[in-house]
Structures are given as C-alpha cells and as structure tokens.
C-alpha atoms as a printed R data frame, in Angstrom:
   type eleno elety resid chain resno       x       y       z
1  ATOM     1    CA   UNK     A     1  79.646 109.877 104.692
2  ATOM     2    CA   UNK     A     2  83.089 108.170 106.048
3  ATOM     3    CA   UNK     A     3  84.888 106.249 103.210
4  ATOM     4    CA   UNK     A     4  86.083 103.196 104.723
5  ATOM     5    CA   UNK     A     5  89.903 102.425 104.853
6  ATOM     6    CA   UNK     A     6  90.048  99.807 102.806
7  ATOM     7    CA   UNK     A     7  88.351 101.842  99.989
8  ATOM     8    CA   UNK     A     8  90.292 105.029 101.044
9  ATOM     9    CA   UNK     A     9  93.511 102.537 100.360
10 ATOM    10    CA   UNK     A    10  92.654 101.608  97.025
11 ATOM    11    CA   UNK     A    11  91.294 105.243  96.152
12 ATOM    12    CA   UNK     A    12  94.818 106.556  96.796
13 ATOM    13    CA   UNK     A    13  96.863 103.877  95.260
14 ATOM    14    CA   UNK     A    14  94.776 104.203  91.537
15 ATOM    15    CA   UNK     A    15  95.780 108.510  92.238
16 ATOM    16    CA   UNK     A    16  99.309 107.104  92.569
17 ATOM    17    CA   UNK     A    17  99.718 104.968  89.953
18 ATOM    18    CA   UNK     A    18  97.915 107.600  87.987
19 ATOM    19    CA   UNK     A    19 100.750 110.249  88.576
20 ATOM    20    CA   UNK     A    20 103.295 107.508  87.991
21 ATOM    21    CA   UNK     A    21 102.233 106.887  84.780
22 ATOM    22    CA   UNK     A    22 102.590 111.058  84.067
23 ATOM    23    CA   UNK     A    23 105.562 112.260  81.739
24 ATOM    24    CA   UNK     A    24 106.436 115.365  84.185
25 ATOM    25    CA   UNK     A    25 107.326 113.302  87.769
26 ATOM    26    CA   UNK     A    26 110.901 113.303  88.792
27 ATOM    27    CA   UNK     A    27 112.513 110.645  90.343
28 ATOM    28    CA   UNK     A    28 112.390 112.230  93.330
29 ATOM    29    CA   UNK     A    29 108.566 112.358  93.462
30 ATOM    30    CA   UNK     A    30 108.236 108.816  92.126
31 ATOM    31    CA   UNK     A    31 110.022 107.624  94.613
32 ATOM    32    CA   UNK     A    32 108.410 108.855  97.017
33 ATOM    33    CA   UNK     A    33 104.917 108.266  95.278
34 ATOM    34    CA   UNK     A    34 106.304 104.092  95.080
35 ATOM    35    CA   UNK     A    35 106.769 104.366  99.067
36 ATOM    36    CA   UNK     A    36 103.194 105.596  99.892
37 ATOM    37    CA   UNK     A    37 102.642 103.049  97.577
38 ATOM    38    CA   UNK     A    38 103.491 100.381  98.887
39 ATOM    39    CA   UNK     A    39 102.182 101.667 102.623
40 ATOM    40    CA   UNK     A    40  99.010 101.788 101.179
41 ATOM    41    CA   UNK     A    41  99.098  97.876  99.087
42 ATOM    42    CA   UNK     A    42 100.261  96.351 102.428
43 ATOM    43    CA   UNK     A    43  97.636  98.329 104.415
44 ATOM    44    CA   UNK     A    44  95.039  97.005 102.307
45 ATOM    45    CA   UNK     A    45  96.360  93.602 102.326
46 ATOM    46    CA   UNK     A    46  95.981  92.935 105.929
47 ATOM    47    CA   UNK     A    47  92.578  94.383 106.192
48 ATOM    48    CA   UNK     A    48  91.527  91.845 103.083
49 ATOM    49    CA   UNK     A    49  93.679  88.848 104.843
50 ATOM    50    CA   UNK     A    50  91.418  89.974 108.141
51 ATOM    51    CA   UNK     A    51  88.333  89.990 106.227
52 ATOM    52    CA   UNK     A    52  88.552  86.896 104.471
53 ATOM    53    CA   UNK     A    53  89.717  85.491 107.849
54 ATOM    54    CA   UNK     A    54  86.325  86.693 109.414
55 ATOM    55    CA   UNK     A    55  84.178  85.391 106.584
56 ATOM    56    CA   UNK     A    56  85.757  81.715 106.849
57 ATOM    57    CA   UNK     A    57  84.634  81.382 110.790
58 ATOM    58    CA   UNK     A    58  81.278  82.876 109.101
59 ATOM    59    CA   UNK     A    59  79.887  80.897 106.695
60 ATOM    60    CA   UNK     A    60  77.298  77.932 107.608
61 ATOM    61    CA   UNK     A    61  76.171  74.858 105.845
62 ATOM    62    CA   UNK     A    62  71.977  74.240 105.174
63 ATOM    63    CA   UNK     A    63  71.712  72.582 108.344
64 ATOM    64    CA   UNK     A    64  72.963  75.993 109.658
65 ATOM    65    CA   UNK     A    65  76.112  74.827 111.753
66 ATOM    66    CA   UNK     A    66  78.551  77.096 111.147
67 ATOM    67    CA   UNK     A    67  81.790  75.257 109.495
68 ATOM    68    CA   UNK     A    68  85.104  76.194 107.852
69 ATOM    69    CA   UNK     A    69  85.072  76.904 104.842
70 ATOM    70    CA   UNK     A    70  88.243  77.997 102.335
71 ATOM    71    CA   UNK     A    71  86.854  80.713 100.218
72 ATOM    72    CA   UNK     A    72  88.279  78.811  97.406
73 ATOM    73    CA   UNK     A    73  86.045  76.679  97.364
C-alpha cells in the first residue's frame, strides 16, 4: 500500500519536529531539519489549497445543481 503525498508530507514533518525538539541536534542538523521542513509545509499546502479548490467546484445543492460553495460556510 502507497501512502499518499499529502500524508507522506505530514508523516515526515511530525519525524522532524520530533528530532527538533531532541537535546542532542546541532545547529547544523537543525538547520537543515527546518529546511526540509519547510519543503515539506509548503508541499502540503498546495496540495490542501488544490483540494479544497476541487471540492468547491464539487459540492451540489438538494436540487442537485452543482454550485459554489466556500467551505466556510
């Protein structure tokens, strides 16, 4: 079983932010932990930006015409 990116996005980032929080990384590491990082929180971003995108043009009323809706709503 595949782990989808979005998943294997957040997955990583909780690892990182585990190690960050660690007595025993240098600044050399965290640094370069923080980078990933932050590769990983935009990746994830833009896949949830294109999902909730995709789920706006989705949702219908009763009537079933499909409208735009804000998710927060």
């Amino acid at each position: 079983m595949t782990i989808d990116p979005l998943s294997a996005d957040l997955k990583r980032l909780e690892e990182i932010v585990r190690l960050l929080e660690r007595d025993d990384v240098d600044l050399d590491q965290a640094l370069t932990l923080f980078e990933e990082g932050v590769r990983h929180l935009k990746s994830a971003k833009e896949r949830l930006t294109e999902a909730e995108g995709r789920v706006e043009r989705v949702l219908e009323d009763a009537s079933g015409v499909l409208r735009l809706t804000e998710l927060d709503d």
